[in-house]
Wavefront OBJ file of the C-alpha trace (Angstrom):
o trace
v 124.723 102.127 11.753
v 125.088 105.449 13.419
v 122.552 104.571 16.109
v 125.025 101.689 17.003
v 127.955 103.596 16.708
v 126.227 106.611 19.381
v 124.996 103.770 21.719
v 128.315 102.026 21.804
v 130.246 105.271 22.819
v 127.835 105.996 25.418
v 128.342 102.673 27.205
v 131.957 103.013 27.000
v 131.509 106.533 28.827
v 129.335 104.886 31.402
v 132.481 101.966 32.121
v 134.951 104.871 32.364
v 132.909 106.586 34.526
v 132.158 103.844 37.413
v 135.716 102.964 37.110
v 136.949 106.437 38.371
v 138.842 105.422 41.195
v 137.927 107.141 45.115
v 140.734 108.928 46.565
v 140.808 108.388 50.709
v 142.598 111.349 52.500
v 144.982 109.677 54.989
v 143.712 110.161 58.888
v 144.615 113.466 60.921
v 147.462 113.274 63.297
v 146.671 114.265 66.748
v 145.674 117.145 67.563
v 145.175 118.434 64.063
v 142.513 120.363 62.771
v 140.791 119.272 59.476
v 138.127 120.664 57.449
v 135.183 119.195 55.805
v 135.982 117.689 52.463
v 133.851 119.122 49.676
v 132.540 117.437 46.755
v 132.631 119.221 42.950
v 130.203 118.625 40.249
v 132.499 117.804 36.941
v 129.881 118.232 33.934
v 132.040 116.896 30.575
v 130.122 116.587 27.198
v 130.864 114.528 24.766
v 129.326 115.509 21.016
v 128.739 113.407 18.282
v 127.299 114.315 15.005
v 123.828 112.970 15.564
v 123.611 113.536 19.658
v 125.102 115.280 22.532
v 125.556 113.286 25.999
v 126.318 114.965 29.471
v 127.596 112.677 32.135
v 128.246 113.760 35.675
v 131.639 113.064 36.935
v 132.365 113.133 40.678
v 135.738 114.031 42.347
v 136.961 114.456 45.923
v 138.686 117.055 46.918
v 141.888 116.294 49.554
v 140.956 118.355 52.938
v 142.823 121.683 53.768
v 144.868 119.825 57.299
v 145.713 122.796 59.640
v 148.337 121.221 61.558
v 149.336 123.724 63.930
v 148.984 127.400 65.407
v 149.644 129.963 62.906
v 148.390 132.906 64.183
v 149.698 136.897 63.237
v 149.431 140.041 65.093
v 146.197 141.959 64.667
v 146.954 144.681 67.080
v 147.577 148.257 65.824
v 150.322 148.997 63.252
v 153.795 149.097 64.223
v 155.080 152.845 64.942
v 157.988 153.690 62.536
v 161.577 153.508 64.481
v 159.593 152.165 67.768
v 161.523 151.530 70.641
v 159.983 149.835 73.321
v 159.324 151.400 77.129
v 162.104 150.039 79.518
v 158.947 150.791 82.131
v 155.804 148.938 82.908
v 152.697 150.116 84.818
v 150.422 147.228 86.960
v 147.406 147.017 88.980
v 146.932 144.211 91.619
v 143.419 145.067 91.917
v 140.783 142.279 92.980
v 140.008 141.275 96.234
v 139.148 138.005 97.220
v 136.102 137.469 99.653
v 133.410 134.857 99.973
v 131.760 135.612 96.654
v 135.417 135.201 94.829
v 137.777 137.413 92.944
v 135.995 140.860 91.784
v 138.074 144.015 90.061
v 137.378 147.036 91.694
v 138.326 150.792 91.082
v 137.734 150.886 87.026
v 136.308 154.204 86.160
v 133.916 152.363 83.604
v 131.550 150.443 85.759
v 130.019 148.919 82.906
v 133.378 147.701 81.839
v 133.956 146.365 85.260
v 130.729 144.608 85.867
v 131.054 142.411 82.160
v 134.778 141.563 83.749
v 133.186 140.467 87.529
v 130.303 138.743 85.604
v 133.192 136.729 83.095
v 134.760 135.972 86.596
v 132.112 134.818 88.361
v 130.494 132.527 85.746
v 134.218 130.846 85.267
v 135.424 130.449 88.901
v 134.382 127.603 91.464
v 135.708 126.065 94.316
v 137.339 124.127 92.404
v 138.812 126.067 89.867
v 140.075 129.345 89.586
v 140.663 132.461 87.225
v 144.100 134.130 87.053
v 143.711 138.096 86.555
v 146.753 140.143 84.852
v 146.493 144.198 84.156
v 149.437 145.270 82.519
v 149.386 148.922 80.823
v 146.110 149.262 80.268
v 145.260 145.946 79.200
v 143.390 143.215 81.249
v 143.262 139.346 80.788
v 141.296 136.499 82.798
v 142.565 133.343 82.046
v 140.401 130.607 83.138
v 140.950 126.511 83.309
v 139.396 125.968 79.477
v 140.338 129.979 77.774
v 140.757 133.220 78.372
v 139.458 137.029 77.742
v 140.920 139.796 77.066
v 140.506 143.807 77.280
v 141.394 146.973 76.229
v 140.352 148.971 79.369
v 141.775 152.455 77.108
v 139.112 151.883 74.860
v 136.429 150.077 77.075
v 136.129 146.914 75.104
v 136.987 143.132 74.550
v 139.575 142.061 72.177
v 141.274 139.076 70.580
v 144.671 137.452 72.163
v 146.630 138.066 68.862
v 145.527 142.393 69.300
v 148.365 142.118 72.128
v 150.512 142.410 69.175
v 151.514 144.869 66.437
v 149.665 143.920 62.763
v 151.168 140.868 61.271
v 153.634 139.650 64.135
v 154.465 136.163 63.845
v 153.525 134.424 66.669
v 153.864 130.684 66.198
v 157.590 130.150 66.126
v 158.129 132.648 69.179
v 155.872 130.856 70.968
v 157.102 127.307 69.888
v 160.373 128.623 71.178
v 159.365 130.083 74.473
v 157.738 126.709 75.560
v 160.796 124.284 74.517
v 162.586 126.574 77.243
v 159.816 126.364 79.419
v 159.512 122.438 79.057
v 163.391 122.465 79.647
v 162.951 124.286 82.624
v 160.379 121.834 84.062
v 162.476 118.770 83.102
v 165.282 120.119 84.876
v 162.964 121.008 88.281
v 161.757 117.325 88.056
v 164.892 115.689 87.693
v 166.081 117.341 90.565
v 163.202 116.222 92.483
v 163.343 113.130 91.488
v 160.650 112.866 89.457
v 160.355 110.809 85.688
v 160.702 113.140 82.940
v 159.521 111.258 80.314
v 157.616 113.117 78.186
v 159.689 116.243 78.264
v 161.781 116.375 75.717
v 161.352 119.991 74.540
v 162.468 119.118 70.938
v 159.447 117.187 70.359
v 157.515 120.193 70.745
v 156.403 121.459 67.444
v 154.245 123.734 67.955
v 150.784 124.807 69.477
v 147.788 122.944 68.801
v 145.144 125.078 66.239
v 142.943 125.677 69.289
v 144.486 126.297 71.550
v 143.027 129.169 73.612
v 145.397 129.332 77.489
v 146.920 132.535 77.247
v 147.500 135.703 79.314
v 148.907 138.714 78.899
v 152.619 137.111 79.634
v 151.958 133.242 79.902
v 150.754 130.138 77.471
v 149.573 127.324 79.589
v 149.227 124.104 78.213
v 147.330 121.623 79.851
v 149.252 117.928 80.327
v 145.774 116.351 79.425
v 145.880 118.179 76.235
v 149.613 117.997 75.126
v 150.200 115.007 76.874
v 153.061 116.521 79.600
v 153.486 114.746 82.902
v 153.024 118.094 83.907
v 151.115 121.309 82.792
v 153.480 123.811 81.124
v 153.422 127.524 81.824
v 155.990 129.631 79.725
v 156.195 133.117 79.706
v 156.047 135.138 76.639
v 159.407 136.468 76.478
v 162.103 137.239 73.822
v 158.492 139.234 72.565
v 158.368 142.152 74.356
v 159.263 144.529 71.531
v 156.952 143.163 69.210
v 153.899 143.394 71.595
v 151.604 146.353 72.453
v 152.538 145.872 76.057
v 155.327 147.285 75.479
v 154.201 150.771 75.033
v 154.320 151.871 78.857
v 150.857 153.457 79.996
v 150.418 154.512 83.456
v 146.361 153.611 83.282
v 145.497 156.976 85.489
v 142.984 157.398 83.656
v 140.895 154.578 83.753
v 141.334 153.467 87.727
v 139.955 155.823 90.471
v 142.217 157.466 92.769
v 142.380 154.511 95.656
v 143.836 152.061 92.845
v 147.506 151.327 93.489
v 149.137 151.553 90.299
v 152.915 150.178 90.771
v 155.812 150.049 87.867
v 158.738 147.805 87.673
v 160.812 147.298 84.757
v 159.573 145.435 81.646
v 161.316 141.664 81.403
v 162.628 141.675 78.297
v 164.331 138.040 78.037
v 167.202 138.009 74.934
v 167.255 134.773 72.636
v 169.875 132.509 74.303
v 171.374 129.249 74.731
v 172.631 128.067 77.597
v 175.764 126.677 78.391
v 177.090 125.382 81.710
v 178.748 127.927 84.037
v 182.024 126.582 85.784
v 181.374 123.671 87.618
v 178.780 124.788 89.311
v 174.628 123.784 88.681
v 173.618 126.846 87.174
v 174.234 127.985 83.233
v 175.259 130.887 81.458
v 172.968 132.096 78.861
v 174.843 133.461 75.653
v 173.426 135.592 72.511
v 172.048 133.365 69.833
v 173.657 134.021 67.071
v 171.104 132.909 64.415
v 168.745 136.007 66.072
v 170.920 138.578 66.040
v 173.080 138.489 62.215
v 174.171 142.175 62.776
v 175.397 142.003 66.301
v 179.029 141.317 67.606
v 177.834 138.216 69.287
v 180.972 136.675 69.831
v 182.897 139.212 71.407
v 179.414 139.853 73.900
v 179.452 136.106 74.837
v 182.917 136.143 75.607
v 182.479 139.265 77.513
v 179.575 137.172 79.645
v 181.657 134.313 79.935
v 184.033 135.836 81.518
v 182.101 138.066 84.125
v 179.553 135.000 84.931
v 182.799 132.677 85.488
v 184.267 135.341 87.713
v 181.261 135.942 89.578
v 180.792 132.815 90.496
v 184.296 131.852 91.503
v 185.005 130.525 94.717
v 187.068 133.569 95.259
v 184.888 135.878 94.846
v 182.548 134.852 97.045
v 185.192 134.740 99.893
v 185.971 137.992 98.645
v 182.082 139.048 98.643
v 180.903 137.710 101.897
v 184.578 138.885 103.548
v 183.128 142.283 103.019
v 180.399 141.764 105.324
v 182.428 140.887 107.774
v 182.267 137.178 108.027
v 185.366 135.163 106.825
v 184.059 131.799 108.433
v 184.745 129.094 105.521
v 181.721 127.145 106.452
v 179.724 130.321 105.527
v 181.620 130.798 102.022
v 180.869 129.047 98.829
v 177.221 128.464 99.465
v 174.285 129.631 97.353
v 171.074 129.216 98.401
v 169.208 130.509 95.464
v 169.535 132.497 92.436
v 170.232 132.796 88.543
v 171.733 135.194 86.170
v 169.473 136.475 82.834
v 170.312 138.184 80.018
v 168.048 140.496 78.442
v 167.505 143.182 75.496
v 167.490 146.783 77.192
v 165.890 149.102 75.138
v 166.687 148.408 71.382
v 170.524 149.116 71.670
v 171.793 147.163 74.763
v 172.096 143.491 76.481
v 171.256 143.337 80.537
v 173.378 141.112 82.023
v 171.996 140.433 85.784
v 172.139 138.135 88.412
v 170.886 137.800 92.036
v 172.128 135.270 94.230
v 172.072 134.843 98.018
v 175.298 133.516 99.772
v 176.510 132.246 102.599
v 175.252 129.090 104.609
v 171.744 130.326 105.744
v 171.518 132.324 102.202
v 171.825 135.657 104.065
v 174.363 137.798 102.129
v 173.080 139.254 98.884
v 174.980 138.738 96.030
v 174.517 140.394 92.532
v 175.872 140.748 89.079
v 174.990 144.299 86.741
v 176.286 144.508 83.492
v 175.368 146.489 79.966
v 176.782 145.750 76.303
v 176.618 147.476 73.668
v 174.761 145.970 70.645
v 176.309 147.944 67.723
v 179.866 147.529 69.325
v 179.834 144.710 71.389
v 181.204 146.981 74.334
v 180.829 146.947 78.270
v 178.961 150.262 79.464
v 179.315 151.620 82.615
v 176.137 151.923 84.505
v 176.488 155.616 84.974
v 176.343 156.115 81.613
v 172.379 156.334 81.240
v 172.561 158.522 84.453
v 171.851 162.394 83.565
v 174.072 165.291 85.563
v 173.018 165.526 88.854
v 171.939 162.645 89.767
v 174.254 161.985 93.040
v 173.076 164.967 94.125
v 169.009 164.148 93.064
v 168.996 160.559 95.050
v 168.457 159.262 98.547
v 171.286 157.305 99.810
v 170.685 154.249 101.876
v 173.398 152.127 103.686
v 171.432 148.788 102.459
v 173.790 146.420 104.905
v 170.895 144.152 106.855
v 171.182 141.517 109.279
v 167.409 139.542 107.896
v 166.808 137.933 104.280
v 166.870 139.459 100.955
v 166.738 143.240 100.696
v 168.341 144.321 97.242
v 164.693 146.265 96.687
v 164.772 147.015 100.530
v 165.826 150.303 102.379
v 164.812 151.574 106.002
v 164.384 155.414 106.493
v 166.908 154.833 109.764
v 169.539 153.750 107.422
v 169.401 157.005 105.230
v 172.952 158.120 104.526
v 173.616 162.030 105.398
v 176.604 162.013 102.498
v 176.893 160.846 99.204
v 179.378 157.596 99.179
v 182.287 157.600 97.466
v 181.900 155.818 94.327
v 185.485 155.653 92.961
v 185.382 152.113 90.998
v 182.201 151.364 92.952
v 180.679 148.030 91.483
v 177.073 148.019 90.509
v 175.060 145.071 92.056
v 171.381 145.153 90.605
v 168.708 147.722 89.595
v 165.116 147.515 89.961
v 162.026 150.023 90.233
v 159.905 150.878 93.523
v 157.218 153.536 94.420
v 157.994 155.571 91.081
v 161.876 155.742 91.315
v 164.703 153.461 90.404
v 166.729 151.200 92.962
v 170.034 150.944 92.185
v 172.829 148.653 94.309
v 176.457 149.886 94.399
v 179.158 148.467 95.952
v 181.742 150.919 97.208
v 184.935 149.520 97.169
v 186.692 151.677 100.380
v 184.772 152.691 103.489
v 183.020 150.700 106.236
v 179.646 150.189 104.149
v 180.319 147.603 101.741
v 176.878 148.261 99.826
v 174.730 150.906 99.335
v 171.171 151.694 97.667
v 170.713 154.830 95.720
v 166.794 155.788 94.894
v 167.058 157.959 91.760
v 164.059 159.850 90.241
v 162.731 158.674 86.791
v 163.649 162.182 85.510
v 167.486 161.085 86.021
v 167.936 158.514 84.262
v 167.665 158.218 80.167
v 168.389 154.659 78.685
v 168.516 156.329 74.880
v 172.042 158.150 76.219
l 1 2 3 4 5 6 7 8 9 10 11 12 13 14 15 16 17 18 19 20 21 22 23 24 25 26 27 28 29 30 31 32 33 34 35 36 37 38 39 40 41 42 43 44 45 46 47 48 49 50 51 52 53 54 55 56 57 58 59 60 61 62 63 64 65 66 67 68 69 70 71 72 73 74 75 76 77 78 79 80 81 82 83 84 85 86 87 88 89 90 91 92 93 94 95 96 97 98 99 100 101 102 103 104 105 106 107 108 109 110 111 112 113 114 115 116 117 118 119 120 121 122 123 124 125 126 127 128 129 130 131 132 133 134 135 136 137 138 139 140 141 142 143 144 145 146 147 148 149 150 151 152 153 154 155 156 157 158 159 160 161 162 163 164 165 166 167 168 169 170 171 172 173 174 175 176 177 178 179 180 181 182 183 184 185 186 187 188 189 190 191 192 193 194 195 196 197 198 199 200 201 202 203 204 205 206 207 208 209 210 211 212 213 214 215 216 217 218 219 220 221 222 223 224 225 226 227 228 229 230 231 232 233 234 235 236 237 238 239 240 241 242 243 244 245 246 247 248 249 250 251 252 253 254 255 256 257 258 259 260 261 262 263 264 265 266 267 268 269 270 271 272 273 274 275 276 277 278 279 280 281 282 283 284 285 286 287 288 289 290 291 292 293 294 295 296 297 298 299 300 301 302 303 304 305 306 307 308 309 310 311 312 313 314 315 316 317 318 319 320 321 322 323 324 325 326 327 328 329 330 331 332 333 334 335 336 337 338 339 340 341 342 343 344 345 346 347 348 349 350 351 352 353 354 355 356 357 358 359 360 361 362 363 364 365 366 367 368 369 370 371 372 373 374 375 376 377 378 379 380 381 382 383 384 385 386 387 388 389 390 391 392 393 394 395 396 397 398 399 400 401 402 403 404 405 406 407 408 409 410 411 412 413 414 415 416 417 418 419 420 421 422 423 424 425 426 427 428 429 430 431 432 433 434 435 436 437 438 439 440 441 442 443 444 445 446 447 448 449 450 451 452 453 454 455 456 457 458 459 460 461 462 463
């Protein structure tokens, strides 16, 4: 009787067992990344008083479904209280000849030959590599991925060591394309091109894989993500969460004969647009939902206001009367330009824009503004200027009768006195040959604008 009983339970075990029912993970979405499903041994006994039984049971496990990018930061550890360099050093250092691009001038030869030899295999006829060298640090993107180096420390590294340990990258980035693909729809609408396709909502998020980056772009391919177009965004809003933003002037690994240049670091503020006046262009206000302990609404008002005004059909009249033209066919007519917004330093907003007026585009036009972000304040411009700087720069009468010249200034137009810069207006400020450029308006005399070239050792952005 207990033989009958043991064999019973033992078939019954065998019935549940083949009835176990197989569990089907649902297909991958596009562009999703999914890992092998595994398969675990399940051993359950079942004891009786005269035998034991072991069956084997077999389950599948659902697949771990990586959907998008989710990279972090591996780069070195965050510096407490670290304020990022207003500055930037570059090299524009390969030449282009019938064997292609090549770096020259590293100080590590080795170093350079493993970069020529990354080049060369990449780059045909057909397709080319893009080279960026930006404080120390060199990328070469190519059509399919991208290196980059540490040319400080003589070696390769990973994309995600441009930034400090355990910087979240994937929203940033999400957000820097949807501007990007915003950017493009607008160019395409205006020449006429269909936009489907470019709705920069849709965009999630970057694919697992995906490997087109630079030292300040992500490129994604429209084969890949399906664009009409291919997408290049810039990596901004990032700037103070990247090692790039620790200025290094890279004397020390380029040879004498290497031009190293600086300019000042783009440091684009999180925004939304909204449209300015009646006109085509927009005016980019603070997010709020980035910046909780900022005055944000008494800042946008603040750029409101000046953007509206500087726009105005008055005040170009105004604007292009001081150079001497009053003609109303030449007034009212931008040829090109934009105004930005950007985070200067950790403690101010950069409100600047450059437009060219006039019917052939020939007078410069410019907007320079600074807020405070722990008051929500207008600063003047002088105010990061140390004593003595009047005296310390080269005046330049920057008036020009050819093109765009804000960055421009002729030793024959060197002024022998300092202006007087009673409620002067400043216009823009940029960097050249190791000295800032800085546009003034004057508001009496016969010069309506001037260029002042101050030394570095003037000026102090932490005042």
């Amino acid at each position: 009787m207990k033989k009958v009983s043991v064999w019973l339970l033992v078939l019954t075990l065998l019935f549940l067992t083949a009835c176990q029912p197989t569990v089907s993970p649902a297909p991958p979405s596009a562009g999703t990344t999914v890992t092998t499903a595994t398969t675990t041994t399940v051993t359950t006994t079942t004891t009786t008083t005269a035998t034991t039984a072991s069956n084997t049971v077999t389950t599948t496990v659902q697949p771990t479904v990586k959907t998008k990018y989710d990279a972090m930061g591996t780069g070195m550890e965050k510096p407490e209280n670290f304020v990022a360099d207003v500055l930037e050093y570059y090299v524009y250092v390969y030449r282009l000849d019938e064997n292609g691009k090549r770096i020259e001038g590293l100080r590590n030869k080795t170093l350079q030959q493993e970069i020529n030899d990354y080049i060369q295999a990449h780059e045909t006829e057909t397709r080319a590599v893009a080279v960026q060298i930006v404080n120390g640090y060199l990328s070469v993107e190519t059509q399919d991925d991208a290196v980059f180096y540490d040319l400080y420390e003589g070696k390769r590294i990973a994309f995600t060591d441009l930034f400090f340990k355990d910087t979240e990258l994937a929203v940033p980035f999400r957000d820097c394309i949807r501007r990007a693909i915003q950017s493009e729809s607008v160019a395409q609408k205006e020449w006429g091109n269909p936009t489907d396709g470019l709705d920069p909502l849709e965009f999630v998020g970057l694919k697992a894989d995906h490997t087109r980056f630079s030292l300040t772009t992500i490129t994604l391919p429209k084969e890949t993500y399906h664009f009409p177009v291919d997408i290049v965004a810039s990596i901004d809003g990032m700037h103070g969460d990247s090692v790039l933003s620790v200025a290094r002037d890279m004397q020390d690994v380029f040879e004498d004969t290497v031009e190293i240049r600086c300019r000042i670091a783009y440091r684009t503020a999180h925004t939304q647009k909204e449209p300015l006046g009646d006109t085509l262009y927009a005016v980019n206000c603070l997010d709020p939902s980035y910046y909780p302990n900022v005055p944000v609404k008494k800042i946008n008002e603040a750029i409101r206001t000046a953007s509206n005004a500087f726009v105005s059909q008055e005040s170009l009249k105004a604007w292009v009367k001081r150079f001497g033209d009053t003609a109303d066919s030449r007034v009212g007519l931008i040829s090109y330009g934009g105004i930005g917004l950007g985070e200067w330093t950790d403690r101010y907003f950069k409100l600047q824009g450059t437009f060219q007026a006039g019917s052939m585009g020939e007078v410069p036009y410019g907007i320079l503004k600074f807020y405070d972000r722990l008051t929500g304040d207008e600063v003047a411009y002088d105010r990061f200027l140390k004593d003595g700087w009047k005296e310390a720069s080269v005046w330049y009468d920057a008036c020009s009768d050819v093109g765009y010249y804000f960055e421009a200034h002729e030793a024959d137009q060197t002024l022998s006195e300092i202006p007087d810069l009673k409620n002067a207006v400043p216009i823009y400020i940029g960097v050249k040959n190791g000295a800032y450029l800085l546009n003034i308006a004057p508001q009496g005399g016969d010069i309506p604008l001037v260029t002042a070239v101050i030394p570095f050792d003037y000026v102090d952005w932490s005042l």
